[in-house]
N, C-alpha and C positions, 0 to 999 in steps of 0.2 A: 430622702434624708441620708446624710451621711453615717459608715458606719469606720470612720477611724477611729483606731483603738487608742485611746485615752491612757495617757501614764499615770503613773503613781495608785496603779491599779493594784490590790491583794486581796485576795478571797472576794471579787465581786464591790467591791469597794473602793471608790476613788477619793482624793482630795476634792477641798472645797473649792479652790482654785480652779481645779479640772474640770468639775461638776458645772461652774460660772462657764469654761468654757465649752463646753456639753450641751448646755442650754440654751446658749446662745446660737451655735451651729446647728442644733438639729430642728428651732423653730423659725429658722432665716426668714423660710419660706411661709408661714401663715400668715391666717388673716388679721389675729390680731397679733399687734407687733410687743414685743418682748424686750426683757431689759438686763444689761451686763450686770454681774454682784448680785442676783438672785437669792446665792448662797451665802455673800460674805458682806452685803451692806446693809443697812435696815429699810423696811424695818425688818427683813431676817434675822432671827437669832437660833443660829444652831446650837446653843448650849442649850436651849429648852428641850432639846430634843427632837425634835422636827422641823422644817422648812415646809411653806406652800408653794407650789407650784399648780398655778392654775388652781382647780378645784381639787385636787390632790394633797394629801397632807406626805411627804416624803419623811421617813427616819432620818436621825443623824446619829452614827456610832462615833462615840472617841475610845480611838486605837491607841495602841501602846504609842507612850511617848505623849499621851495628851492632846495628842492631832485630831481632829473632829473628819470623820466620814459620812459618803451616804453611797447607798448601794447605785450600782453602775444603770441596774438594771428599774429602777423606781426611777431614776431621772429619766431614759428614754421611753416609758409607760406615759411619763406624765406629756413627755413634747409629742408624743403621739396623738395623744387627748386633747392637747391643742391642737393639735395638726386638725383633728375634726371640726372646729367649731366655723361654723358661718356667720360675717359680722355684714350688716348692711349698717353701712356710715350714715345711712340719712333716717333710719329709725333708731330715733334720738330719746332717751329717757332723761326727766330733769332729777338732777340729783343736787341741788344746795343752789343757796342757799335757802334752809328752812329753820321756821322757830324752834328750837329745844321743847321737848317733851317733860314735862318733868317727872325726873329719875329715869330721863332715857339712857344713860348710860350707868343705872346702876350695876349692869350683869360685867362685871370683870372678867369673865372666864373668855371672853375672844378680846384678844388682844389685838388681831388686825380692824376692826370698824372702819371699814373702809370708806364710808360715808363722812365719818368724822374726820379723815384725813385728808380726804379729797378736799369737801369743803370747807377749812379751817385754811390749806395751807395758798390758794386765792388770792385769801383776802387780806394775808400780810402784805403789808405797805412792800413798794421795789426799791430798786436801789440798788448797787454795786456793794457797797460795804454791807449790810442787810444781809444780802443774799452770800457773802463771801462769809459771815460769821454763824450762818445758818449752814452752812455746806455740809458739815460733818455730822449733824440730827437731822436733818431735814431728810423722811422717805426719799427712795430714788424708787422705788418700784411697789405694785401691790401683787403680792402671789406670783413675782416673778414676770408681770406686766407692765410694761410703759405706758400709762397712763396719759403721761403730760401730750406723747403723740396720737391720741384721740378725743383729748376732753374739747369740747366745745362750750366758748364762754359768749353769751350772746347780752348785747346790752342793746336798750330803745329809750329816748327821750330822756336820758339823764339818768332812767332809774337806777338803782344799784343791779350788778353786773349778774346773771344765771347759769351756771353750770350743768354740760349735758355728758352723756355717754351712751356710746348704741347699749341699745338690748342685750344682743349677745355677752357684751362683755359685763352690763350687770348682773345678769343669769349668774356669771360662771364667778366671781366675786363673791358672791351671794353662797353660790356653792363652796366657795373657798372659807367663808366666815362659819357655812356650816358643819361642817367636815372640820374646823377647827376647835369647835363646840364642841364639838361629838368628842375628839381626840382627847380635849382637856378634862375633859368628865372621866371620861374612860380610863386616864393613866391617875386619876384621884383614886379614883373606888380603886384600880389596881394597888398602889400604893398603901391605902387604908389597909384591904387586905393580907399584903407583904408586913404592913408593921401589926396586923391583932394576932399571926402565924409564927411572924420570927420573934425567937428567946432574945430576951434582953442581951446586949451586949457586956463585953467584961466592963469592968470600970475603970481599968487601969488603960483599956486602949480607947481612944475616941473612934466612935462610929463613922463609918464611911458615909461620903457624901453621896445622898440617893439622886438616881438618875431615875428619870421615866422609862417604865417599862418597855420601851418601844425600843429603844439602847442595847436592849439585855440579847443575846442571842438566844435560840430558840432551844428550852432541855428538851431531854432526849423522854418526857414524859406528856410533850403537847401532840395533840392530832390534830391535824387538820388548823385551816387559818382560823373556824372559829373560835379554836381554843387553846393560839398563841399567848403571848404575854403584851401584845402589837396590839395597841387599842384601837389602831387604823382597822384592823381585822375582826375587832369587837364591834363595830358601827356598823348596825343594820341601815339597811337604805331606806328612805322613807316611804312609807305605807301609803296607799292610795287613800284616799276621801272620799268614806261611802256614806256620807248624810247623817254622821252620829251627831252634828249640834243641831239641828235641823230643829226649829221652834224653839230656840231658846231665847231667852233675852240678852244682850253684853251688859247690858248693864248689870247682871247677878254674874255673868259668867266670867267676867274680867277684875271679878272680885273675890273667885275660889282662887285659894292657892295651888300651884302646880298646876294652871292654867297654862302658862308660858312655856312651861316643861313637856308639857303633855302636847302642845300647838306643835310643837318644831318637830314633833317625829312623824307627819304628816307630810306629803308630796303636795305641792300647789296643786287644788283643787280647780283652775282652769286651763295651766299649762303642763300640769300634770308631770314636769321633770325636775325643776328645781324644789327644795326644800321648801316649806311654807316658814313662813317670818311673819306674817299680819294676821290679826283675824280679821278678816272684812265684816263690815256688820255694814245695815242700812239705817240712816241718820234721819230717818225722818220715823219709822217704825217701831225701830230699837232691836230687831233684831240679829242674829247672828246669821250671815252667808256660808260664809265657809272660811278656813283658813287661806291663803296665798301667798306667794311668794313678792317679793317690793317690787319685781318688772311689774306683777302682773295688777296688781295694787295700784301702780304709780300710772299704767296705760288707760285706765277708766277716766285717766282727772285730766281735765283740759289745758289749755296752756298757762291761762292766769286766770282766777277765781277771785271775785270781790263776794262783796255781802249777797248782792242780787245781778250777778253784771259777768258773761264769762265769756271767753275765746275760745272757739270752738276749733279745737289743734286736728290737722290730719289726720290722724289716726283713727279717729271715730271715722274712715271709712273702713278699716277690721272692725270696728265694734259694730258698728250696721249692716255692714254688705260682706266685706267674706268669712269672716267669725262672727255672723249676726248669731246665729240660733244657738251656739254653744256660749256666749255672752248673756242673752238674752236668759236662757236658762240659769244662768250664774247670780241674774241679778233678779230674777223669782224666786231662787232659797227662801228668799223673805216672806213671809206670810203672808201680810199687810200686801208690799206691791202685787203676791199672786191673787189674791183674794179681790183686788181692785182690781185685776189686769190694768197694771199703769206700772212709772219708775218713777223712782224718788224727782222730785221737781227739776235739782239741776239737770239730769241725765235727759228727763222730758223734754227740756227747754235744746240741750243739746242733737238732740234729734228731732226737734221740732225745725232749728234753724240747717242741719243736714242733710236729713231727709225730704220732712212735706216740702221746703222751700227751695228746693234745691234748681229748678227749674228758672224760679227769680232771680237766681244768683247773676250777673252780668258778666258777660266774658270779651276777652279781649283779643286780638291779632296775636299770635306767637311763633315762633321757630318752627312747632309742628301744628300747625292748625290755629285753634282757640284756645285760650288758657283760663279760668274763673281767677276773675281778679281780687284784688285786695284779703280780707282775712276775714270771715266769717264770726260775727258777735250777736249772741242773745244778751236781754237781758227783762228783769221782769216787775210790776208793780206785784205788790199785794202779796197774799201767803195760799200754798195749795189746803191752807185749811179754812179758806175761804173760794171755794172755785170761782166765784160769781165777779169776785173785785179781781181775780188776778189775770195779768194780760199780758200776752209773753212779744218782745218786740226783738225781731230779725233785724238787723243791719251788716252792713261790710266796711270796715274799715278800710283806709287806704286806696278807697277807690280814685283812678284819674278823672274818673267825670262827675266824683262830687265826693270829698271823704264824710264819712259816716253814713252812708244814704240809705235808709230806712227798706226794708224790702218788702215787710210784713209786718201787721200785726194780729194776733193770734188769741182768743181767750182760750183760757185753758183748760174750760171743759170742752172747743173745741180740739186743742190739740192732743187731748187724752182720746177723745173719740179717735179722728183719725189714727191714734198711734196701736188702737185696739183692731182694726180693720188691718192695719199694716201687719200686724203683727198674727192674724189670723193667714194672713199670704205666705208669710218669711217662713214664720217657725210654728206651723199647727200644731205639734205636737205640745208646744211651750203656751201656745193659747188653749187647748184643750185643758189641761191643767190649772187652768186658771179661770176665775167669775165669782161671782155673788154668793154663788152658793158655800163658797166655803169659809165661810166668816167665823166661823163657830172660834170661839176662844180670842179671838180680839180685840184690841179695847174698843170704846164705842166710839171716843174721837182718835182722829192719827193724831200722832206724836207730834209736840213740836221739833223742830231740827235743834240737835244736839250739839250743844259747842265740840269742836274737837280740836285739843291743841296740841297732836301729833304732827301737825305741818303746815305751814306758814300758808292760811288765807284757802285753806282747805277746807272747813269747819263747813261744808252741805253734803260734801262726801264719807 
C-alpha cells in the first residue's frame, strides 16, 4: 500500500476529496473491489458524522470554514482491514429477492440496510433515460464497496431473476450495519446526556446546531478510548454465545421486549466473528438455537424451497463433511431434535439426498476426471409427524441421460435411522448428547412446522 502523503492535510485531517482518493489508492489491491466517492456520494453522508468504510464506522470533523474532515489515520486503519479479508467468488450467499417481513424495516436507527438496497435497486425496469434520472440518488457504493462488480444475478426457466454475493462480503456488510447500530445508539444516549447536564441556553441567542459526539475533539478530562466522547470507542464488541437461551421456546421469547436489543450484542453463535442479526430457532420444535449472524442463517437453507420440494445447493458439503460436527452441534441446541437424535425434516431430507445417496448420484466424463452430473433434489410425501406415510424421494435434475431421474426412494423412519449411525461416526461427542432419554419437558407431539414469513418460500427453516 502506498504511503503518499495526501494534501490538504492539518492536525491528522484531510479533506473529503483526499480521503475519496485515499481510499481508493490504498485498497487497489484487495480482494474485494472498492468504490470512488466513498466519502462524497451516497449513500455516504458525512454531515451525520461518520462514514463506513467497510465494517468500520470513520468520524467526520467539520473544520473551520464548514469543510467536513476525517482523520488521515482512521482511513488507512480501515483499508487495512480490508486489505485482510478473503473473498471466494464462488461461495455465493442469496441475498433477494425475498418476501418483506412485516415491520421488517421498522428499526430506523441503520440507515445503510443493505439488503434493501441491494435488492430494490435490480429490479428497477432499465433504460437509458431511467437510469440517467436516477443517477444522482441512486447508491454508487455500500461501506465504501463496489458491489455492482460482484453481485451475481442468476435467472432459470423464465422465473424472476435471484441475487447473490460471496460470503465474505456479506460478513463484512453485515458488520458495517452493525457497527452502524452500535454508533447511532451511542451518539443518542451521548447527546440525551450532553442536553439533561447542559444549563439552558440564553433566549436572546439561538442554540447551536448539535453535532454527534464523535465531531467534538477529545477534553482534556477523557482517559482512555473507553471514556471518549467517540461512540465508535463506546462499542463493546460482541460477547461470545454461552447457551443462555438454551430451552426456550421463540415463540415467548420473540415476544419479550428488548429481545432484538438484547440478540445484537451477541457474536454469531457458529461463526463466532460477525455480530448475530437472527435468532435461529427450529421450526418444527419451537425452539430457540442460538442467535447468528445472516451469512450463517442464510448457509443452512438450500437453493430453492417449495412447500415439500428442495434443491440441495453445494454447500451442504460444509455442512456435512468439513464443518459437519460444529453444524451438527448447532442444530442440536434444539431439545426436540437432541432428544430424537434427528433434524428438522427439510435438513433430513437434505442429507438424506447428500449424504446416504451419494454413491447413486451418476457422474459424467470432465476436464479432470468425473464430474456428478445435474443438481441434486429431494422431495417428500406426507408429514415427519407421521413417520410411517412419509417417504422422502432423491432425484437429479438436468441430467443428460434422462432429466429428473429418480435415484432413491427413502421412508423416513429409514432415513432418520441411518442419519443416527452416521452421526454416531461424524460427531460422537454430538451423538452422545443426544437419545430418548432426555425427553423430560417436551411436548408429547412435535410441533407442526411453523409458517415463517421472514423470507420468501423459507417457511421449513
Amino acid at each position: 500500500m502506498s504511503e503518499r502523503v495526501m494534501p490538504s492535510r492539518t492536525d491528522g485531517l484531510i479533506t473529503l476529496g483526499a480521503a475519496d482518493a485515499l481510499w481508493v489508492e490504498m485498497t487497489a489491491g484487495s480482494a474485494v473491489p472498492t468504490a470512488s466517492g466513498a466519502f462524497t456520494r451516497p449513500p455516504a453522508h458525512p454531515r451525520a458524522g461518520y462514514v463506513l468504510l467497510g465494517g468500520r464506522v470513520v468520524a467526520t470533523v467539520r473544520a473551520s470554514g464548514g469543510h467536513w474532515s476525517v482523520p488521515e489515520a482512521e482511513v488507512r486503519r480501515a483499508a487495512a482491514e480490508l486489505h485482510a479479508v478473503r473473498m471466494d467468488r464462488q461461495d455465493l450467499v442469496r441475498i433477494g429477492p425475498f418476501r418483506a417481513a412485516p415491520g421488517q424495516e421498522r428499526d430506523e436507527e441503520t440507515p445503510l440496510r443493505w439488503r434493501r438496497r441491494l435488492t430494490e435497486e435490480p429490479r428497477e425496469p432499465g433504460g437509458p433515460e431511467r437510469a440517467a434520472r436516477r443517477e444522482a440518488v441512486r447508491p454508487y457504493h455500500l461501506a465504501g464497496i463496489d458491489w455492482r462488480r460482484i453481485l451475481v444475478e442468476r435467472t432459470r426457466d423464465g422465473t424472476r431473476p435471484t441475487w447473490w454475493l460471496p460470503r465474505a462480503v456479506v460478513r463484512l456488510l453485515d458488520a458495517a450495519e452493525h457497527a452502524e447500530t452500535q454508533w447511532v445508539r451511542a451518539a443518542r444516549t451521548c447527546r440525551a446526556s450532553a442536553a439533561a447536564t447542559e444549563p439552558p441556553s440564553h433566549p436572546r441567542h439561538a442554540p447551536e446546531p448539535s453535532h454527534p459526539p464523535q465531531a467534538r475533539p477529545r477534553q482534556a478530562g477523557d482517559r482512555g478510548e473507553g471514556r471518549t466522547t467517540n461512540p465508535e470507542g463506546r462499542t463493546a464488541p460482541p460477547r461470545p454465545y454461552n447457551g443462555e437461551l438454551t430451552g426456550q421456546l421463540y415463540s415467548v421469547l420473540s415476544r419479550k421486549p428488548g429481545t432484538s436489543r438484547r440478540m445484537a450484542g451477541w457474536a454469531c453463535a457458529v461463526c463466532r466473528t460477525a455480530p448475530a442479526a437472527v435468532l435461529d430457532h427450529c421450526h418444527e420444535h419451537g425452539y430457540v438455537r442460538a442467535p447468528v449472524c445472516q451469512s450463517c442463517n442464510t448457509q443452512e437453507r438450500p437453493d430453492h424451497l417449495y412447500s415439500n420440494d428442495i434443491r440441495v445447493a453445494n454447500r451442504y458439503t460444509r455442512l456435512f463433511h468439513t464443518d459437519a460436527d460444529h453444524w451438527l452441534r448447532h442444530w442440536h441446541r434444539c431439545p426436540g431434535c437432541r432428544a430424537r437424535t434427528t433434524l428438522p425434516l427439510p435438513h433430513l431430507a437434505a442429507w438424506t439426498a447428500h449424504t446416504a445417496c451419494r454413491s447413486l448420484r451418476p457422474t459424467h466424463p470432465a476436464s479432470r476426471g468425473r464430474a456428478p452430473c445435474g443438481v441434486l433434489r429431494v422431495s417428500w410425501t406426507g408429514s415427519q409427524n407421521a413417520p410411517r406415510s412419509c417417504l422422502l424421494t432423491v432425484a437429479v435434475d438436468f441430467c443428460p441421460s434422462g432429466e429428473h431421474r429418480v435415484l432413491a426412494r427413502v421412508p423416513y423412519r429409514e432415513a432418520a435411522e441411518r442419519f443416527r449411525v452416521w452421526l454416531a461416526e461424524t460427531a460422537p461427542a454430538v451423538a452422545a448428547a443426544a437419545g430418548p432419554d432426555r425427553l423430560d419437558g417436551l411436548p408429547a407431539e412435535i410441533r407442526p412446522v411453523i409458517a415463517d414469513t421472514s423470507g420468501e418460500g423459507l417457511a421449513l427453516f
